[in-house]
C-alpha positions in Angstrom: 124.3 -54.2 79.1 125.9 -52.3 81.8 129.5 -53.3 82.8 129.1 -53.4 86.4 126.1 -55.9 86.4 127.1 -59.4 86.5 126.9 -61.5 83.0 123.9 -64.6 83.4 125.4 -67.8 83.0 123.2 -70.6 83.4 126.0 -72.6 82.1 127.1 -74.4 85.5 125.7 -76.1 88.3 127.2 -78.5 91.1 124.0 -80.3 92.7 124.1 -83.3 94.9 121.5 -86.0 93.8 118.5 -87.9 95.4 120.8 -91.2 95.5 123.2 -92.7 97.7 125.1 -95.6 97.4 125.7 -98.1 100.3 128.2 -100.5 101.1 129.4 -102.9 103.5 133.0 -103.0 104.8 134.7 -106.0 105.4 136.3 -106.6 108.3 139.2 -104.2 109.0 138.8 -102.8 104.9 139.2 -99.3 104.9 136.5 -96.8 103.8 138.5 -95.1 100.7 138.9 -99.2 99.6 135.4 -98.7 99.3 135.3 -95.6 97.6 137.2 -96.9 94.9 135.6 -100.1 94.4 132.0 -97.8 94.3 134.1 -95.2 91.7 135.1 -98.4 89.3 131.1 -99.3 89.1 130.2 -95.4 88.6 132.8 -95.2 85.9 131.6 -98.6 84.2 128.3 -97.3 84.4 128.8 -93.7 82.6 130.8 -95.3 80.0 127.7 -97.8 79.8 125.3 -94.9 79.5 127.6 -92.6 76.8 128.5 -95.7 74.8 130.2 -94.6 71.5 129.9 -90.8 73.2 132.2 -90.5 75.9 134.4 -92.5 78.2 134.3 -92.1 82.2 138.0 -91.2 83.5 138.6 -92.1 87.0 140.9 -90.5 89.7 141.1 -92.5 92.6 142.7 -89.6 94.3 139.8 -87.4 94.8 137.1 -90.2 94.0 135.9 -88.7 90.7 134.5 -89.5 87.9 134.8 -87.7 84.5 132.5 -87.2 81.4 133.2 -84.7 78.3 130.4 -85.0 75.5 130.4 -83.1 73.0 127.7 -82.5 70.8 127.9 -81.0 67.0 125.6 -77.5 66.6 124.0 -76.7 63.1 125.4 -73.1 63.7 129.4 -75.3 63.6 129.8 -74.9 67.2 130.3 -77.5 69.5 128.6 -77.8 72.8 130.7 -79.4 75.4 129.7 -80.7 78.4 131.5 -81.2 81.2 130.3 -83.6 84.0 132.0 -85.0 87.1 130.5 -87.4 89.8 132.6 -86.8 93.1 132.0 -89.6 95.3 131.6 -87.9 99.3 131.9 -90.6 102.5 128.7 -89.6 104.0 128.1 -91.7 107.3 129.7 -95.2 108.2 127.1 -97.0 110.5 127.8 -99.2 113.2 127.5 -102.0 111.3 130.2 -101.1 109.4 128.0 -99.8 106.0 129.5 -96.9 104.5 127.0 -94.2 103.0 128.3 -92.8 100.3 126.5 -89.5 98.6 127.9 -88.1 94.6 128.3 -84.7 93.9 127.4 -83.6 90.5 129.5 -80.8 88.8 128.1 -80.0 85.6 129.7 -77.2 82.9 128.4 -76.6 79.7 129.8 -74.4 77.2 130.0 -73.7 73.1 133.4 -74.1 71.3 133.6 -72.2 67.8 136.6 -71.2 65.9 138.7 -73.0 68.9 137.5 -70.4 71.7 135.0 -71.1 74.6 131.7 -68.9 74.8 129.5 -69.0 77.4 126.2 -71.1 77.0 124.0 -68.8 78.6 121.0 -71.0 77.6 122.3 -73.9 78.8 120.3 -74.2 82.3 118.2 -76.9 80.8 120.8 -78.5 79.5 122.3 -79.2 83.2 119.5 -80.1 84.7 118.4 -82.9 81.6 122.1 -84.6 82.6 122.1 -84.3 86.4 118.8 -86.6 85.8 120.8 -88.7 83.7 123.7 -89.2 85.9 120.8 -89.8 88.6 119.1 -92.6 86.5 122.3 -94.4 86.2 123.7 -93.7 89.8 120.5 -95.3 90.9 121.1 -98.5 89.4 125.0 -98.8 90.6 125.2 -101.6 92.6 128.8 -102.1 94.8 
């Protein structure tokens, strides 16, 4: 390989999906009220979907939603992956329903002999989860 060509990694990907979530305000409720009350339900619905695998962790600050999974390899490595589901205000309409649109971060990467390699192979990987975290964004309800 020659050292000025960049290295492949098909290890991460940040993707909005095909769902949005919708909500209706009460009267004089803030939007980021909202936000939080959707993040709870995306957070009860990861942990829901990982069962016995991983736990969603919330921060209410930046309306996020964390996964890690990791997943034993026959070779002893462990894949880890990485997800978050960043919840973005995308319009409020005048009837006061706020649109709401998750970002996907998704980072997948071997541990072995407690260092971090690059999962060069791991394209498929990201894209089998973002239509995961799709499948259960999709039947959030607020």
């Amino acid at each position: 390989m020659n050292q000025d060509e960049p290295v492949a990694f098909g290890g991460s990907s940040s993707v909005t999906v095909g769902v949005s979530l919708r909500t209706r305000l009460s009267p004089g409720e803030p939007p980021r009220r909202a936000i939080q009350a959707l993040l709870r339900s995306v957070g009860k619905a990861l942990s829901a979907h990982f069962e016995g695998r991983a736990t969603a962790r919330l921060d209410a600050e930046s309306a996020t939603a964390t996964v890690t999974l990791r997943i034993p390899e026959p070779e002893g490595s462990t894949k880890v992956c990485e997800l978050s589901i960043t919840l973005l205000a995308d319009e409020l309409t005048q009837d006061e329903e706020l649109v709401v649109v998750p970002r996907i971060r998704a980072e997948i990467y071997r541990r072995k002999d407690d260092i971090d390699w690059l999962a060069s192979d791991a394209s498929a990987d990201v894209d089998q989860l973002a239509g995961e975290i799709e499948d259960v964004l999709s039947a959030v309800s607020p």
